[in-house]
N, C-alpha and C positions, 0 to 999 in steps of 0.2 A: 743532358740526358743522352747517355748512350742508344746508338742507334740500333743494337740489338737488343739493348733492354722496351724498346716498346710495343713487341708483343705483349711483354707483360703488364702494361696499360690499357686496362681494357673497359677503366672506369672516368666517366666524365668528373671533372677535378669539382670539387665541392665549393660550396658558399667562402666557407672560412680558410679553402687553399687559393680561391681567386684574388680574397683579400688580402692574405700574408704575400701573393705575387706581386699585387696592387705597393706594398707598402717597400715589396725590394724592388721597385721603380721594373717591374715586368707587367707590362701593357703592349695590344695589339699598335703599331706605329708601322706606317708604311711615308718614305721618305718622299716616295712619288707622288703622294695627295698633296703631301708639304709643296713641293717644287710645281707642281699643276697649279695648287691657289694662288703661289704668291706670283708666277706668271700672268696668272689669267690677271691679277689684281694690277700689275705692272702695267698691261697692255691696256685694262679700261681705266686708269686713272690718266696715262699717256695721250688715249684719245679722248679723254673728258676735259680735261685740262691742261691741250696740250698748246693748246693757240695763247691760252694766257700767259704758260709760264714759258713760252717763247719772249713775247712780248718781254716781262720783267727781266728776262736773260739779255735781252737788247737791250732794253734802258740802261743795265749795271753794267754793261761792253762801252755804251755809250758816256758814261759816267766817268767810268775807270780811265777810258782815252782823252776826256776833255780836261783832266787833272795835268795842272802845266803851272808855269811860271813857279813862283819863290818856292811852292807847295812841294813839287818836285823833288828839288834840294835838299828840302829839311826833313829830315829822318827822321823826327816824330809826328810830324804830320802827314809822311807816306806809308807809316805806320798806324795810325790810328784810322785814314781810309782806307787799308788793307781789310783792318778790322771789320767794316763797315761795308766793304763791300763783299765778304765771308759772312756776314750775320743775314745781310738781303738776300746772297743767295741761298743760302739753309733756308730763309723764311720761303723765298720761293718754289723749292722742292720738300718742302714740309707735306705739303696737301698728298704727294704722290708717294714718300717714304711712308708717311699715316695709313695709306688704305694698305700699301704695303707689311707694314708689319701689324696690322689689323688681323690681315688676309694670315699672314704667318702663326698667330696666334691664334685662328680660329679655326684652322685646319687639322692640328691634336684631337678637336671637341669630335670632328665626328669619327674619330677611331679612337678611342679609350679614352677619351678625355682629357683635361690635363691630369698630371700627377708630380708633385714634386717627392722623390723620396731621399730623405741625408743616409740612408744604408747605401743607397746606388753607387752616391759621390766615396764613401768609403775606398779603402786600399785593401785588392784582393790579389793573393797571390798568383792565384791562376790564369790573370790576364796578361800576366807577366810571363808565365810555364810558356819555355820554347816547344813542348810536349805538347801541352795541349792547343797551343798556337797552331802545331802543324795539323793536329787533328781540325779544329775549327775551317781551316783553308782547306781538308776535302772531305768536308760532311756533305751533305745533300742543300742544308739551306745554302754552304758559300757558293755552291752549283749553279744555284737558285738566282743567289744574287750575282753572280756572274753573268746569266743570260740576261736577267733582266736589264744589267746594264749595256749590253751587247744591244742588245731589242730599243734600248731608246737612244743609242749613240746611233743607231743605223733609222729608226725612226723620226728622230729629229733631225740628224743630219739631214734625211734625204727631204724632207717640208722644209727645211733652209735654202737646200741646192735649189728644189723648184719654185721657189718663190724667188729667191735671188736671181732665177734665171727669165721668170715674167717680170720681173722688176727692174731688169737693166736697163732698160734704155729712162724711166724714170729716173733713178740715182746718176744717169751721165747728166739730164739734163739740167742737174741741182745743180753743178759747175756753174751755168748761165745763167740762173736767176739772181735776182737778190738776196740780201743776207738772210731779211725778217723772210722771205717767203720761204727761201731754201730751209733755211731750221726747220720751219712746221713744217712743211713738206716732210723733210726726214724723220721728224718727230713721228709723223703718221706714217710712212711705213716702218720705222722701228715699230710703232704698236701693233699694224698686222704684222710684222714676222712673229713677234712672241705671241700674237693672237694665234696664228698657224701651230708656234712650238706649242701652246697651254693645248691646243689640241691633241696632239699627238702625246704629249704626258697625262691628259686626263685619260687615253684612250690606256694607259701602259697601268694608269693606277686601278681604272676598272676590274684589271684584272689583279692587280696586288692586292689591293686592300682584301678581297675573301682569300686571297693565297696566306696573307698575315693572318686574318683572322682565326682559320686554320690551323694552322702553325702553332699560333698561341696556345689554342688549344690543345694541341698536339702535345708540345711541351708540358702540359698543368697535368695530361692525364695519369692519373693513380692506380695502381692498384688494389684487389679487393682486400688484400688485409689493412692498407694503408688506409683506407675508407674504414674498415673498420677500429684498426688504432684511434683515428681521429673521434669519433661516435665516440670509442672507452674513455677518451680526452676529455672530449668535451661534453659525454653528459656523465661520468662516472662509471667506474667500474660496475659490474654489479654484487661485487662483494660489498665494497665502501656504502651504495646504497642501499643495500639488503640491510646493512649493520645503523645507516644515519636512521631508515625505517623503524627499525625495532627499538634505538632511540627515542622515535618523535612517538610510537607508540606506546613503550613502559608512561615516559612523561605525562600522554593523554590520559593513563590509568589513571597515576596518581594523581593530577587534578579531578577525574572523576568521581575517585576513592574518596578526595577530600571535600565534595557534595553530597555524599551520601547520607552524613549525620543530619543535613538541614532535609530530608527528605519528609513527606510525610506518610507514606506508607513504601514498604517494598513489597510488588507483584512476584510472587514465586512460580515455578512450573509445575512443581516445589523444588526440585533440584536441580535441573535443566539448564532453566531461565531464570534469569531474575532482572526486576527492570523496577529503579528507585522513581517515585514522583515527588512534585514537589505541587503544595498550589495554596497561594496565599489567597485571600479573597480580596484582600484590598493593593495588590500590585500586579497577580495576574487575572484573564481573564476566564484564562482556563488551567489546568494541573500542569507542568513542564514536565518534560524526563529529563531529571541530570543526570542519571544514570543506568548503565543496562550492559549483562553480560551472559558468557555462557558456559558450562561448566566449571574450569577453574576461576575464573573472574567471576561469576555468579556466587559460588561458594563464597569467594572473598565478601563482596559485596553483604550477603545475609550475614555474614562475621560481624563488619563494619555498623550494621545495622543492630544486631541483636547487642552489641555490646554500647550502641550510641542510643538505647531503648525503641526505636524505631520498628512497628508494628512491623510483620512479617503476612502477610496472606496469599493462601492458595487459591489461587484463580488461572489453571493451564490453558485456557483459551485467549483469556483475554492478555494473560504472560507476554503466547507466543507472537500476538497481533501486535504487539506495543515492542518487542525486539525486534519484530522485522520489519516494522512501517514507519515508525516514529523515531527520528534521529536525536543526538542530546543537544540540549538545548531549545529544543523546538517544544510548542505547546499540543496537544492533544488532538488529532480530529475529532471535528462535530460528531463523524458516527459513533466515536465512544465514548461520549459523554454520559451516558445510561450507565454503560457497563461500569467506567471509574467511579460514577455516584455513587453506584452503589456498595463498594469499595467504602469511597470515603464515608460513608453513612455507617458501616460497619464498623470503622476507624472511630470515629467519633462515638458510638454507642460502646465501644472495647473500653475505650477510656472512662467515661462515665461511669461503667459497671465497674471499672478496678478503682475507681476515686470514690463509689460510695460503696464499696466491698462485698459487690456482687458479683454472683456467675457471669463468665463471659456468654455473649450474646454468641449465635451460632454462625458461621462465617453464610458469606454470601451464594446463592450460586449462581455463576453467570452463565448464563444461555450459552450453549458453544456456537451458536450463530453468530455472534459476535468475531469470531476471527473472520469470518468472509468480511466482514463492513470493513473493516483496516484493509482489504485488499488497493483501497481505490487511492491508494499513498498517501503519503505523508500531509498532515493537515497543512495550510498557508499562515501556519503563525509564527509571530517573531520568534527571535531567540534572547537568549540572555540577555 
């Protein structure tokens, strides 16, 4: 990212451009937390175990020098205790390589965690560009990383010079003691000096890791149309969704449409509304609405109905309470249990009179009080 392009970054980078960073192997990493753990990890494995694995380093000094006679001579058998004395002492600094590369490994976790990504290892050309090579060597971070290397060559130098300088007459003394003592002696101030250095680089990571973290973020931030590109991405245009809408909604008609014939009466507003029921006695417990519309879908609706013989009645109150309260599929509220009876009571005496070829009976009239009772929503009954 250009370094004049980040004005125009004025947007914290999103979820899904953290993860596409995450997956081209761009995560927060500061080298210094690395180089502080796996010190500090050196110097307390050194002083934990540092008396024993002198001792086994003695034994195999011991070992190696008391190989004499025919053994000597014969080339495979000075070979095979080569081996042997190479395997003892690997086994020996096993304990302290372990905490070590424990320490290495676990020092990623608290800056971005691990991450492997195969785009990283990929072959790009631009790491190769002498052009942009030269720009990299005078951006602000190789700045950055310049001092900071300046900052711990002068920082740990000078906690080496001073400890080496209270330590002198110690390390002269190591000349006149014995072998086994001189080793652990030296073992243990080798583990304070790089106790001293883990100091001085935990003090330099302190300040890197929020400089990296930083940073990272610096690099990830967007811009507002780039924020907005990503949202058109990733949740659709709103052309495409306007158009999948009116898709999923013709479709919803026509399965509605095609509930209509099993209805047992359709509520009219007479023209308005129209809202289909359905109610069997012996599978619901109340009337269902499988269907319900409003002016052109209403019209359809009474089409679908008058032509599938399905009674048609005017009742505008109780119409407009059962299209605005009651969803399809769902059963009836208790409050309108009165007002649809009496519907279907009307239903069923309409038939009767046209099956023994009488006058129709006179419709119903329902209270207009009945549209307040539906105010109190939609009933709790199953659906389909």
């Amino acid at each position: 990212m250009a370094e004049n392009d980040v004005a125009d970054r004025t947007e914290s980078a999103t979820p899904k451009r953290l993860e596409d960073a995450r997956k081209r192997g761009q995560v927060p990493r500061s080298p210094e937390l690395g180089a502080a753990a796996v010190t500090m990890a050196t110097a307390a494995a050194l002083m934990a175990l540092g008396s024993g694995l002198v001792g086994q380093m003695a034994d195999l000094m011991r070992r190696g020098l008391s190989l004499g006679g025919p053994r000597v001579l014969d080339e495979g058998a000075a070979l095979d205790a080569f081996a042997a004395f190479m395997l003892d002492g690997l086994l020996g600094v096993a304990p302290v390589l372990g905490l070590v590369f424990l320490a290495a490994l676990a020092a990623p976790m608290a800056l971005g965690g691990w991450n492997f990504s195969a785009e990283a290892l990929g072959f790009k050309f631009e790491r190769i560009d002498p052009l942009a090579g030269l720009g990299r060597m005078f951006s602000l971070r190789s700045w950055v990383e310049l001092a900071k290397s300046l900052a711990k060559f002068c920082g740990v130098g000078l906690v080496v010079v001073v400890l080496l300088w209270n330590q002198t007459d110690e390390i002269l003394q190591l000349s006149r003691a014995a072998p086994a003592p001189a080793m652990a002696h030296s073992l243990w101030l080798s583990a304070q000096a790089l106790l001293a250095m883990a100091g001085a680089l935990v003090a330099i990571a302190a300040i890197d890791v929020p400089y990296q973290v930083w940073q990272h973020a610096r690099q990830l931030r967007m811009t507002r149309e780039e924020v907005r590109q990503e949202h058109r991405e990733s949740e659709g245009s709103p052309e495409v969704k306007g158009r999948i809408r009116q898709a999923q909604q013709a479709l919803a008609r026509r399965r509605m449409m095609a509930d209509v014939p099993t209805a047992t009466v359709v509520v009219t507003n007479p023209t308005h509304y129209a809202v289909a029921l359905r109610y069997d006695e012996g599978r619901n417990g109340a009337p269902v609405l499988v269907a319900k519309g409003a002016d052109e879908v209403a019209a359809r609706i009474r089409e679908v109905a008058t032509a599938s013989g399905v009674p048609l009645v005017s009742a505008p109150p109780l119409a407009r309470v059962l299209f605005r309260n009651v969803d399809i599929g769902v059963e009836i509220p208790a409050a309108l249990y009165v007002a649809v009876a009496q519907v279907l009571t009307y239903v069923m005496h309409l038939r009767a009179a046209a099956g023994a070829g009488l006058a129709p009976p006179a419709p119903p009239s329902i209270d207009p009080a009945v549209e307040s009772l539906g105010r109190q929503g939609p009933a709790a009954g199953g659906g389909r």
